[in-house]
mmCIF file of the C-alpha atoms, coordinates in Angstrom:
data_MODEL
# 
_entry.id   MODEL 
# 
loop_
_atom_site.group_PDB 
_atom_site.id 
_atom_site.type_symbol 
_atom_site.label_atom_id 
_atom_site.label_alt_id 
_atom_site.label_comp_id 
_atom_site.label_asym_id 
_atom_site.label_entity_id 
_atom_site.label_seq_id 
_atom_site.pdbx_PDB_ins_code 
_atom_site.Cartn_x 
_atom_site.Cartn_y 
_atom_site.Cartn_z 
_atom_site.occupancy 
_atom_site.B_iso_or_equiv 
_atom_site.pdbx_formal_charge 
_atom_site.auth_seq_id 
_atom_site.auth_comp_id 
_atom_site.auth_asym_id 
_atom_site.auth_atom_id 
_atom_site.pdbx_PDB_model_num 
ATOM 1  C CA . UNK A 1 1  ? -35.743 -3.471 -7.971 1.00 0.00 ? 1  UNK A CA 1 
ATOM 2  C CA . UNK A 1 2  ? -33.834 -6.394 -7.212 1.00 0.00 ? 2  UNK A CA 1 
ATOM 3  C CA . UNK A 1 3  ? -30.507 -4.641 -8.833 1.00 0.00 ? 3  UNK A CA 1 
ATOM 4  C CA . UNK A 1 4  ? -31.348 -1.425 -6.942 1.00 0.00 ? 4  UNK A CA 1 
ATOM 5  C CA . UNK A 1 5  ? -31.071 -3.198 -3.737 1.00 0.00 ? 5  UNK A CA 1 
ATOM 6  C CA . UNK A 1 6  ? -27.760 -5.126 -4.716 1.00 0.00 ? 6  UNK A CA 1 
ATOM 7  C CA . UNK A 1 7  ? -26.415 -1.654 -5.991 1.00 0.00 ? 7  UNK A CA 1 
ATOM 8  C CA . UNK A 1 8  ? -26.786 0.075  -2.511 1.00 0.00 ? 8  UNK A CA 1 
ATOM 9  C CA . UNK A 1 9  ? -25.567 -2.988 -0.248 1.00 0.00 ? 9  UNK A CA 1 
ATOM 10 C CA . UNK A 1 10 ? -22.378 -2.785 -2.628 1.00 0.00 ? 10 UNK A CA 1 
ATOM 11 C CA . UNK A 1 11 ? -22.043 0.730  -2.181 1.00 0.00 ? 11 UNK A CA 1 
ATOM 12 C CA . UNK A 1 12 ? -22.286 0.795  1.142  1.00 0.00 ? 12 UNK A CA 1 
ATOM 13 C CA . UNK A 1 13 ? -19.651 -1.944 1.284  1.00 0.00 ? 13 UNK A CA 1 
ATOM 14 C CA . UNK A 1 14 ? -17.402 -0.116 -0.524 1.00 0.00 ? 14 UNK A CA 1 
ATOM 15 C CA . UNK A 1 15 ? -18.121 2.745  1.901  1.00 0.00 ? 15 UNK A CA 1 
ATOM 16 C CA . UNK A 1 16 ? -17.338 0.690  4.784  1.00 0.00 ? 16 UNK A CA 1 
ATOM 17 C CA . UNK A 1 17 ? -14.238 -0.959 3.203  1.00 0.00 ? 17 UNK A CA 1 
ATOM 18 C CA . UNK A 1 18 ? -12.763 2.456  2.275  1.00 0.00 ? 18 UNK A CA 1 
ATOM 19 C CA . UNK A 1 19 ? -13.629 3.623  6.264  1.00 0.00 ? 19 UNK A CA 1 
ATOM 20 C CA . UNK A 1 20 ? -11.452 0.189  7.732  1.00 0.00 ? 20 UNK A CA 1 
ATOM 21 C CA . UNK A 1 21 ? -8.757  1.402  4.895  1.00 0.00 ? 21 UNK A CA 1 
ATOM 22 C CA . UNK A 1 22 ? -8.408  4.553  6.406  1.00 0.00 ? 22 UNK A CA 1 
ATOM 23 C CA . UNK A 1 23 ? -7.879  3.557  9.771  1.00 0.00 ? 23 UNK A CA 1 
ATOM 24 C CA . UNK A 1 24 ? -5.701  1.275  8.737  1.00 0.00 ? 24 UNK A CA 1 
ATOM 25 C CA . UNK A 1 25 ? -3.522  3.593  7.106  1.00 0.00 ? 25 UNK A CA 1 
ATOM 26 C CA . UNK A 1 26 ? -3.518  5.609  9.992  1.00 0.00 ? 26 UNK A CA 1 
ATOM 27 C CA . UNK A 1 27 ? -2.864  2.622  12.548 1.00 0.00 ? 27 UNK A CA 1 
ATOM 28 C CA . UNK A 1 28 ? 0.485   2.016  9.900  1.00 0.00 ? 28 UNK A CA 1 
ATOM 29 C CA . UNK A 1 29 ? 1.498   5.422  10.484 1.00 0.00 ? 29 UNK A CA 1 
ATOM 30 C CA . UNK A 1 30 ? 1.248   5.061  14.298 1.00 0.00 ? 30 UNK A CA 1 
ATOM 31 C CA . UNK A 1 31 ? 3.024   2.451  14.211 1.00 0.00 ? 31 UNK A CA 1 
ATOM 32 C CA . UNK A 1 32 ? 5.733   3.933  11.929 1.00 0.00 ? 32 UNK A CA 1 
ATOM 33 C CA . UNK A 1 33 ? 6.142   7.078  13.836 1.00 0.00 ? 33 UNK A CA 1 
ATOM 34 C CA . UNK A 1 34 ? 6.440   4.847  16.972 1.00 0.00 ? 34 UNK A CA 1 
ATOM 35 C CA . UNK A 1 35 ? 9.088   2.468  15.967 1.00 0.00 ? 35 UNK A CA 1 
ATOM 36 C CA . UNK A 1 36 ? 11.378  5.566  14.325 1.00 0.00 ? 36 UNK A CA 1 
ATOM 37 C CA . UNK A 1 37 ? 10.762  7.159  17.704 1.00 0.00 ? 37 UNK A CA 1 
ATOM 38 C CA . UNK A 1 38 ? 12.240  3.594  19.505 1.00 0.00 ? 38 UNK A CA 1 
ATOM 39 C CA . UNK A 1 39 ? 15.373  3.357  17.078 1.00 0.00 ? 39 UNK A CA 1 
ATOM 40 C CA . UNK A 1 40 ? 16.629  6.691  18.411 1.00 0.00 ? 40 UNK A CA 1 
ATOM 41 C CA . UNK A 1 41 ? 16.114  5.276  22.163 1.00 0.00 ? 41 UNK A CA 1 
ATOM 42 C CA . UNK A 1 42 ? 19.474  3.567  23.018 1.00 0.00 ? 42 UNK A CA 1 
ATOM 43 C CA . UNK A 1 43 ? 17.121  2.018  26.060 1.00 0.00 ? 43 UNK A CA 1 
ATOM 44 C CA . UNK A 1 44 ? 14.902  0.066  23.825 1.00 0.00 ? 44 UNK A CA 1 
ATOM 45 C CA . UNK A 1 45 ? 17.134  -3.371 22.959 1.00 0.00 ? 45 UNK A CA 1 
ATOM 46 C CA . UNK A 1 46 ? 16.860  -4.100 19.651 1.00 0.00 ? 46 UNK A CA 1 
ATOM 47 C CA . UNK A 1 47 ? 15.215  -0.737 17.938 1.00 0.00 ? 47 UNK A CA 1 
ATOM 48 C CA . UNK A 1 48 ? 18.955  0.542  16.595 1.00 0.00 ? 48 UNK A CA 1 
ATOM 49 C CA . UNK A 1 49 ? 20.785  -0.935 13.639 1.00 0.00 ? 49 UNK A CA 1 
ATOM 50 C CA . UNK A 1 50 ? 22.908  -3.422 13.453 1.00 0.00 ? 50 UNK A CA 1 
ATOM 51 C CA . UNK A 1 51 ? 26.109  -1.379 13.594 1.00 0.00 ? 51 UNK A CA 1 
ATOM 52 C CA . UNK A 1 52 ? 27.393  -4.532 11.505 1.00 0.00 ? 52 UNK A CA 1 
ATOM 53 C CA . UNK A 1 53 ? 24.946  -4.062 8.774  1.00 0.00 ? 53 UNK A CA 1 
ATOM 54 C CA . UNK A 1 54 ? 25.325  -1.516 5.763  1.00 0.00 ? 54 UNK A CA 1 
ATOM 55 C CA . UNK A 1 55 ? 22.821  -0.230 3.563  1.00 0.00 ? 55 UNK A CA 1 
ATOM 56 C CA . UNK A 1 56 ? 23.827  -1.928 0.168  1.00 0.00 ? 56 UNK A CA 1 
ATOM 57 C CA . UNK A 1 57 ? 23.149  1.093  -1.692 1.00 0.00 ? 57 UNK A CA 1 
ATOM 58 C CA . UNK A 1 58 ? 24.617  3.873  -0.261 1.00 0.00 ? 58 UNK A CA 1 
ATOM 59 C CA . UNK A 1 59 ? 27.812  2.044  2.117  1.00 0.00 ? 59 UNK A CA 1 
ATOM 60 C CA . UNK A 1 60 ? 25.678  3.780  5.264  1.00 0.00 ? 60 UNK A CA 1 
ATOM 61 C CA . UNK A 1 61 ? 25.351  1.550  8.314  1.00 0.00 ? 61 UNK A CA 1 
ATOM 62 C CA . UNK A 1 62 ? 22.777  3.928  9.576  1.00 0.00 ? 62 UNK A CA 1 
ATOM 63 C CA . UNK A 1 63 ? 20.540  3.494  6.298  1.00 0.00 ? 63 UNK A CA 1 
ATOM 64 C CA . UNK A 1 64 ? 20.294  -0.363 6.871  1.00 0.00 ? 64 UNK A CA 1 
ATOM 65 C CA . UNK A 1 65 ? 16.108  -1.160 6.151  1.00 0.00 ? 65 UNK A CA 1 
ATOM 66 C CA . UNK A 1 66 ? 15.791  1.697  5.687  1.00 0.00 ? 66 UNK A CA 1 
ATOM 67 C CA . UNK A 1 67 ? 13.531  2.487  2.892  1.00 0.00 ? 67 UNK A CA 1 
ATOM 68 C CA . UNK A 1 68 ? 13.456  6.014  2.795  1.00 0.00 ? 68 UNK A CA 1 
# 
């Protein structure tokens, strides 16, 4: 019985870990869709890219941590 017992506290762990996942996945993605929305706002300092920077890769100042 004792095993039974473990078996469901685990699962229901799991359940609960998977639920605080989500959300955090969804917090990210706030958070993502928010700070994209702040780097096309010349009034927020610091949200554009370094006009002195270039993306590596591609040459494209405008790309610059960008990883998409």
């Amino acid at each position: 019985m004792e095993h039974e017992e473990q078996a469901d506290r685990m699962e229901k762990e799991a359940e609960r870990m998977e639920h605080h996942s989500e959300q955090l996945g969804e917090r990210i993605e706030d958070v993502e869709e928010d700070w994209e929305q702040k780097e096309h706002d010349a009034s927020v300092p610091g949200a554009q890219p370094d006009p002195d920077e270039e993306d590596p890769s591609t040459g494209n100042p405008d790309a610059a941590g960008s990883d998409e």
